[in-house]
Structure formats: C-alpha cells, structure tokens
Backbone as a chain_set.jsonl record, in Angstrom:
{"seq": "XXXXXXXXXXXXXXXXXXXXXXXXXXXXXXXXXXXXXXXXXXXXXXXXXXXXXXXXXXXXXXXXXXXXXXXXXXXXXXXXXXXXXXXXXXXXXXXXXXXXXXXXXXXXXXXXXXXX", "coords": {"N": [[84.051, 76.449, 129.775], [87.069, 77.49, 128.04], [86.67, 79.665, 126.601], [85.02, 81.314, 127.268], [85.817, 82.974, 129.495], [87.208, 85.661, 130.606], [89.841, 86.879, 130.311], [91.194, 85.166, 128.901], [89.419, 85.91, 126.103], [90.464, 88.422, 126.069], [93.394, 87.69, 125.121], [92.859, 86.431, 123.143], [92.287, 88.393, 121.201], [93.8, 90.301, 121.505], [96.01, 88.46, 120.137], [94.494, 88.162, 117.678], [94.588, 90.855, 116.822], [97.382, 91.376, 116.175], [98.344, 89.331, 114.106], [96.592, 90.417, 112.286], [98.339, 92.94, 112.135], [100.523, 91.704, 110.644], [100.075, 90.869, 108.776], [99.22, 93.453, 107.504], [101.259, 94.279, 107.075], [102.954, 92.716, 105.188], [101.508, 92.664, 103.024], [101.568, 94.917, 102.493], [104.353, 95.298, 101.933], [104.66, 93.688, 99.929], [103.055, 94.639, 97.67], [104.681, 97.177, 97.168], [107.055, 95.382, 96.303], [105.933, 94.751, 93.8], [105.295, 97.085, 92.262], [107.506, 98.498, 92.139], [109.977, 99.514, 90.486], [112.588, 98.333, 90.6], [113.451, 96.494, 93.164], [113.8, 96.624, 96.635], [116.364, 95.556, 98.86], [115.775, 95.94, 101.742], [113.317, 96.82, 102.692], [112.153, 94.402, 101.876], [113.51, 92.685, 103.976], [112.495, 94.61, 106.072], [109.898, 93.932, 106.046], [109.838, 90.922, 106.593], [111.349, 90.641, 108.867], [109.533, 91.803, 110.765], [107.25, 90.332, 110.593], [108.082, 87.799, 111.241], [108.513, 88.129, 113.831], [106.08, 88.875, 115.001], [104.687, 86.601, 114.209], [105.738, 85.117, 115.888], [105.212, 85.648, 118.613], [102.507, 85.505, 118.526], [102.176, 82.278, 118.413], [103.347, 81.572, 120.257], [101.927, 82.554, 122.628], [99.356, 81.351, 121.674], [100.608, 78.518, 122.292], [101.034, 78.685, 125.013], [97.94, 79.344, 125.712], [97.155, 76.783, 125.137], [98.679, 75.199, 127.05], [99.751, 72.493, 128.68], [99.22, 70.173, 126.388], [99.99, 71.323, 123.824], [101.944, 70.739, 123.912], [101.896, 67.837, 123.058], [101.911, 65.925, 119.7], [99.534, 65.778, 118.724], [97.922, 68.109, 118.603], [98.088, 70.934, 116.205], [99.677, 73.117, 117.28], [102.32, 72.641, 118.225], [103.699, 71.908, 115.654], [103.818, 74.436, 114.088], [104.767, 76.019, 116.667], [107.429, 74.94, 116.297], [107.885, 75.567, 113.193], [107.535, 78.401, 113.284], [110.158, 79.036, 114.871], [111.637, 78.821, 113.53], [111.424, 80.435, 111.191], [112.18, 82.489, 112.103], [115.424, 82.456, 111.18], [115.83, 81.597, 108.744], [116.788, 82.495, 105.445], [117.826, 85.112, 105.991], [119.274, 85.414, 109.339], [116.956, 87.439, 111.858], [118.326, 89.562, 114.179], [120.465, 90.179, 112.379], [119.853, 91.088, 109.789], [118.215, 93.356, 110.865], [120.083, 94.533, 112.025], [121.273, 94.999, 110.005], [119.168, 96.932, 109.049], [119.545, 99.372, 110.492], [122.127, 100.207, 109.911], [121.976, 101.235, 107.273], [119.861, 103.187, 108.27], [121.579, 104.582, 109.585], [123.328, 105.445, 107.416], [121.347, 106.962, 105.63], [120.632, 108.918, 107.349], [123.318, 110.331, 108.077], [123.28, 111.197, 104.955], [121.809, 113.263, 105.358], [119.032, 112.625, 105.178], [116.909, 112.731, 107.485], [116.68, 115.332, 107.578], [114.73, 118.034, 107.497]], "CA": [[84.796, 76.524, 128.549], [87.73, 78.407, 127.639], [86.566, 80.795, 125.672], [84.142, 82.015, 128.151], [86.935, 83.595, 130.519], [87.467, 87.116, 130.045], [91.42, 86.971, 130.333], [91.081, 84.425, 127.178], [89.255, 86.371, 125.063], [91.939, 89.692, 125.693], [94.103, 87.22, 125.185], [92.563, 85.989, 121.485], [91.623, 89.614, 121.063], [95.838, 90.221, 120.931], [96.403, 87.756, 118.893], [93.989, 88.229, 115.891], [95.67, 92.538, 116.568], [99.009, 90.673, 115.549], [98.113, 88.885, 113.193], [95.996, 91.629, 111.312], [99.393, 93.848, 111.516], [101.589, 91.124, 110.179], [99.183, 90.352, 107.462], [99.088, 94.284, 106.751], [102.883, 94.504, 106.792], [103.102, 91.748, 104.143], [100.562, 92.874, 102.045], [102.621, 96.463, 102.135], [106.092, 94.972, 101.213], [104.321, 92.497, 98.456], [102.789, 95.946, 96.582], [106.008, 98.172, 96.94], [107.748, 94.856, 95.613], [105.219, 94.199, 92.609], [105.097, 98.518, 91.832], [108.986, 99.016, 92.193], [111.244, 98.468, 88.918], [113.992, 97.905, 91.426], [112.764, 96.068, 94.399], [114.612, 97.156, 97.704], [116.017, 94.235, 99.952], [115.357, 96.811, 103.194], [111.503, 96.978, 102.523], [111.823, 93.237, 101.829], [113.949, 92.615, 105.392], [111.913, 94.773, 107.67], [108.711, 93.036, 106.379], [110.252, 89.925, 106.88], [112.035, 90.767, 110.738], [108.301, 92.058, 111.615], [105.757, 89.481, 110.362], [108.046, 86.163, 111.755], [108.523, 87.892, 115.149], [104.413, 88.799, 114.962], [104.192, 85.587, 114.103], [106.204, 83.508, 116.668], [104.629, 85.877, 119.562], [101.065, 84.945, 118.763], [102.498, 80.857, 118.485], [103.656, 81.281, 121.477], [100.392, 83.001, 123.189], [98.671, 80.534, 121.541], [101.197, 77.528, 122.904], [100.486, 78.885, 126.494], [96.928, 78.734, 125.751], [97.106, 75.188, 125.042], [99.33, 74.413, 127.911], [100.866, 70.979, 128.378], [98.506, 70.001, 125.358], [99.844, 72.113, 123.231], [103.328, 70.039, 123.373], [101.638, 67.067, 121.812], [101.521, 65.663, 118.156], [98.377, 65.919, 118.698], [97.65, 69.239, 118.258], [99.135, 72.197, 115.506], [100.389, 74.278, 117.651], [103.607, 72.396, 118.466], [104.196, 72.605, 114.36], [103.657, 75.822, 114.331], [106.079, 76.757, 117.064], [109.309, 74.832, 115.151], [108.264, 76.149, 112.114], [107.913, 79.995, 113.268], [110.737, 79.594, 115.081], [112.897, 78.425, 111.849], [111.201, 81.598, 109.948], [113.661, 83.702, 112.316], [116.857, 82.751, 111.166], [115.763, 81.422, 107.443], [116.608, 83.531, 104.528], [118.696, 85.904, 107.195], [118.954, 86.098, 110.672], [116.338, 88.689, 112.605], [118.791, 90.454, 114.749], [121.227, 90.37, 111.573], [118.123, 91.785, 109.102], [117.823, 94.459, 111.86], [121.456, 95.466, 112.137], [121.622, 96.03, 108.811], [118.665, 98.139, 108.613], [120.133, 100.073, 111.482], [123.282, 100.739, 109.094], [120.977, 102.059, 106.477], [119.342, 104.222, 109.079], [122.614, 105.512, 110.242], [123.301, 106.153, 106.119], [120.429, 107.868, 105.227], [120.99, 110.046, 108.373], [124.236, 110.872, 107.384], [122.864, 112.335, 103.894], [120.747, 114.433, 105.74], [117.729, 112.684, 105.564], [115.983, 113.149, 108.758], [116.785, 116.983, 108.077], [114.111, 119.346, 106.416]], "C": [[85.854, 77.624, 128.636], [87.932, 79.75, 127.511], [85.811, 81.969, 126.657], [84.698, 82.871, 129.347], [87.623, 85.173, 130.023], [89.058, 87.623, 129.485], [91.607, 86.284, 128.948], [91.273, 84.902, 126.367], [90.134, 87.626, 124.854], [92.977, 88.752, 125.3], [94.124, 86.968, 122.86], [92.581, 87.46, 120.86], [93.589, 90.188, 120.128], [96.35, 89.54, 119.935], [96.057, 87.743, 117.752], [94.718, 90.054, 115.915], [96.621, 92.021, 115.887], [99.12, 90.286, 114.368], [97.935, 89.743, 111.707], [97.311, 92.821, 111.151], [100.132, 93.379, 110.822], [100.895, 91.324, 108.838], [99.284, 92.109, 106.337], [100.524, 94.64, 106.406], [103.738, 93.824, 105.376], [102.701, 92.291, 103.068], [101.505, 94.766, 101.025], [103.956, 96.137, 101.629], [105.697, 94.141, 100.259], [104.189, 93.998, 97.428], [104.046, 97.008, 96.717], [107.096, 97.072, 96.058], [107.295, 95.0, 94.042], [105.354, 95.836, 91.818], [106.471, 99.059, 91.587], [109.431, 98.727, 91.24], [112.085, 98.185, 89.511], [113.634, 97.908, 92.829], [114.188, 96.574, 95.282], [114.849, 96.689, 98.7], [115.609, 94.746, 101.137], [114.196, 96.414, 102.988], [111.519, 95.426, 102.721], [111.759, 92.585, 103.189], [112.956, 93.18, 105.961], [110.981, 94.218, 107.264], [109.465, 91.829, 107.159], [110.683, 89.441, 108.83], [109.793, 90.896, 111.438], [107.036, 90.809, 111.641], [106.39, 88.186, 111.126], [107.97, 87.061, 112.925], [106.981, 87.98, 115.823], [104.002, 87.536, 115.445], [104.288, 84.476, 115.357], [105.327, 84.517, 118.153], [102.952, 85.475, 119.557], [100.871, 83.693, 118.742], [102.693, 80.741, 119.775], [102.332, 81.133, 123.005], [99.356, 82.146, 122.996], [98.991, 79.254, 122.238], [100.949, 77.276, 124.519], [99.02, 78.395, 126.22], [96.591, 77.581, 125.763], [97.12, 74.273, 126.099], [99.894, 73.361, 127.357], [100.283, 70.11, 126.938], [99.184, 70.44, 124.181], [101.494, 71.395, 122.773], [102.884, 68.952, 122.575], [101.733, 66.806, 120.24], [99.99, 65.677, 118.034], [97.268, 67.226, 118.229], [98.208, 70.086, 117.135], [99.967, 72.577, 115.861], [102.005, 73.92, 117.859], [104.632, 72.437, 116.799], [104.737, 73.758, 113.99], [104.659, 76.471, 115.06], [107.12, 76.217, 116.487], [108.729, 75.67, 114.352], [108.491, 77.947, 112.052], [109.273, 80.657, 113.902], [112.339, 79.593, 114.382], [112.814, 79.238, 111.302], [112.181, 82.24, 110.414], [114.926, 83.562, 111.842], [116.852, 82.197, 109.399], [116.046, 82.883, 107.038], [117.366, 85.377, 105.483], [118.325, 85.923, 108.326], [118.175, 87.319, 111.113], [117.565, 89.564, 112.779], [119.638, 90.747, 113.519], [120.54, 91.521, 110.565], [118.445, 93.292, 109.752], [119.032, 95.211, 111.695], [122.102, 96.195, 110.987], [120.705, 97.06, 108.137], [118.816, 99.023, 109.374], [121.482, 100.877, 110.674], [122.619, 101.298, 108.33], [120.329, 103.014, 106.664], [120.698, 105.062, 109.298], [123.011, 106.254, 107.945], [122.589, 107.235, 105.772], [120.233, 109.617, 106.452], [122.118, 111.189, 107.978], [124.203, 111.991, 105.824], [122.143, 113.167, 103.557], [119.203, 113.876, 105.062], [116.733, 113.061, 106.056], [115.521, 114.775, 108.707], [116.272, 117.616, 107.064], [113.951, 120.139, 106.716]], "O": [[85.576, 78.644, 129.266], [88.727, 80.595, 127.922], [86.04, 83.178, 126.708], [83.899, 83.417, 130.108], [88.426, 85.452, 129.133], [89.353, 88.425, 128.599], [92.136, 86.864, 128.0], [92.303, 84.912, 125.692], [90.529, 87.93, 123.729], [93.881, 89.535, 125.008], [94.867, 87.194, 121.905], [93.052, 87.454, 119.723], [94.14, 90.319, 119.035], [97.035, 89.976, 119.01], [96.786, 87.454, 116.804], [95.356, 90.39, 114.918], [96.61, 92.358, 114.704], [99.906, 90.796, 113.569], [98.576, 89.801, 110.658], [97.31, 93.548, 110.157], [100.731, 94.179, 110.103], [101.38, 92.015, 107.941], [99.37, 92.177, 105.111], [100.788, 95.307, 105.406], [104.726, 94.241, 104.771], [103.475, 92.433, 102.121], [101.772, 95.289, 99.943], [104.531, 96.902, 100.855], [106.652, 93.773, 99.574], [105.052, 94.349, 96.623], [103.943, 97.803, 95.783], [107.889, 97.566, 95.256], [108.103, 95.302, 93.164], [105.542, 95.73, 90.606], [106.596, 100.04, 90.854], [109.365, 97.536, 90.934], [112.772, 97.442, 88.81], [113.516, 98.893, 93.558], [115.291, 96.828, 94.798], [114.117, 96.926, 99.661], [114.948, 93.929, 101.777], [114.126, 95.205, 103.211], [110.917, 95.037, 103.722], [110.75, 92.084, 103.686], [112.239, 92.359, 106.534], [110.667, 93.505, 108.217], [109.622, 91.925, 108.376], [110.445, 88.505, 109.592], [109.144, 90.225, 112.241], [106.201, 90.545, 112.507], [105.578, 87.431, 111.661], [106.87, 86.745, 113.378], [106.654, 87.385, 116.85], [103.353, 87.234, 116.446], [103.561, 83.553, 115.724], [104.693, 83.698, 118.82], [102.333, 85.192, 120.582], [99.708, 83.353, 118.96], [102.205, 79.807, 120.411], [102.016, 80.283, 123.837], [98.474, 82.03, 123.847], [98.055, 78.689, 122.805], [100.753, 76.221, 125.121], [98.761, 77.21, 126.429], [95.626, 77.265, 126.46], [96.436, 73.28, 126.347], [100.353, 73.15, 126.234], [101.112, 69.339, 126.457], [98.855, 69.706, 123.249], [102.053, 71.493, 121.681], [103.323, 68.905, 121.426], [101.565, 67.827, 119.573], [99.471, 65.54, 116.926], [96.165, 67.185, 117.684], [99.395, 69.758, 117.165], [101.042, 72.607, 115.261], [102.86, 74.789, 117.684], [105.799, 72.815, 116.692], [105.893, 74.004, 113.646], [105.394, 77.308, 114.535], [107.925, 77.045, 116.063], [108.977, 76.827, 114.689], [109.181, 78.615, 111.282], [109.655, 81.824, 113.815], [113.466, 80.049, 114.574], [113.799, 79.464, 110.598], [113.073, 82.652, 109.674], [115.675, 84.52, 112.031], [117.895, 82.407, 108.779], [115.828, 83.944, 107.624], [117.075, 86.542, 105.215], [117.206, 86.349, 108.611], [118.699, 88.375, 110.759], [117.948, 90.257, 111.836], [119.635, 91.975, 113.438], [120.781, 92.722, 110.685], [118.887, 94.221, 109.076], [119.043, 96.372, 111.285], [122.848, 97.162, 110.833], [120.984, 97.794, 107.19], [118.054, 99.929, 109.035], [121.729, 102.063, 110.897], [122.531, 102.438, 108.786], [120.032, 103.797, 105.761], [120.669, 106.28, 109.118], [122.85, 107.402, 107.528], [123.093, 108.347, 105.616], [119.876, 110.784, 106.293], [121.98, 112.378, 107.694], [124.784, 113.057, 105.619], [121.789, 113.707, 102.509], [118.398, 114.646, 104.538], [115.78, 113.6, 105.494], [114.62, 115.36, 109.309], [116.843, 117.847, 105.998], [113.531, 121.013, 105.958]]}, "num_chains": 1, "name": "protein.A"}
C-alpha cells in the first residue's frame, strides 16, 4: 500500500502542515475583517496570495501522488488542480496582490515604521 512507505507519509505529513497554515491564515484575516470598522484590502490580499499558493502546492503534491491517475475524471484531484490554479489570478493576480503589498511595505518604511 501506499500509505505504508515512509517517503508518503512525510509527504502527507507536509501537506496536512500546509494546509493547517492556510486554514490558520484564513481564519486570521476573517477575524481582523469581522473586528475592524474599516476592513483593510492588504490583510485581505496577503491572506488571499498565501492560502491559494498553500493551496495549489499541496494539489500539486497531492497530483504527483496520484500520478498518471490523478489526470483522470476519475478522480478529484484533477478538479482540484484547475480550480486552485484559477484561485491565483481570480479576484487579483498573486504576483500583482504581492507587488502591491511590496508598495505598502516600501510606504510604511518610508514613515518610519520599521524605526523604534
């Protein structure tokens, strides 16, 4: 079986880690949304950039696992990879997302943030 292969289970082992950060990343930008009187699209974005790319690396990990199986209609997983890899560019582009919380970083720098 499968499962019974040591490389596997580091393998599953990674993937529920991933998972469990995306899930806590979510859960953290849902309660700063729901607690905020003036939600903050940044907070919204980097959840968003972190949980699909989470997401599509443990689709993927999982897609390998599958192998040639794993291309079928037969299975989820081939769902699963279109649809995680549609989350990246829905609702904004990743690298876009990113570049503009990179401008925001360079802002907040600028007004002496970083500096106490």
């Amino acid at each position: 079986m499968l499962i019974d292969h040591q490389m596997t289970r580091l393998r599953l082992g990674e993937m529920l880690r991933r998972v469990e950060i995306a899930r806590a990343v979510a859960r953290r930008s849902l309660s700063f949304a729901r607690l905020s009187p003036q939600t903050h699209p940044y907070a919204t974005a980097s959840a968003k950039v972190t949980v699909t790319e989470e997401a599509l690396t443990v689709v993927e990990e999982a897609f390998r696992l599958f192998g040639g199986n794993g291309t079928t209609c037969e299975y989820p997983i081939e769902k699963l990879l279109r649809d995680t890899q549609a989350a990246l560019i829905e609702d904004g582009e990743n690298r876009v997302l990113t570049m503009r919380l990179g401008l925001l970083a360079q802002q907040l720098y600028a007004e002496g943030w970083a500096q106490g």
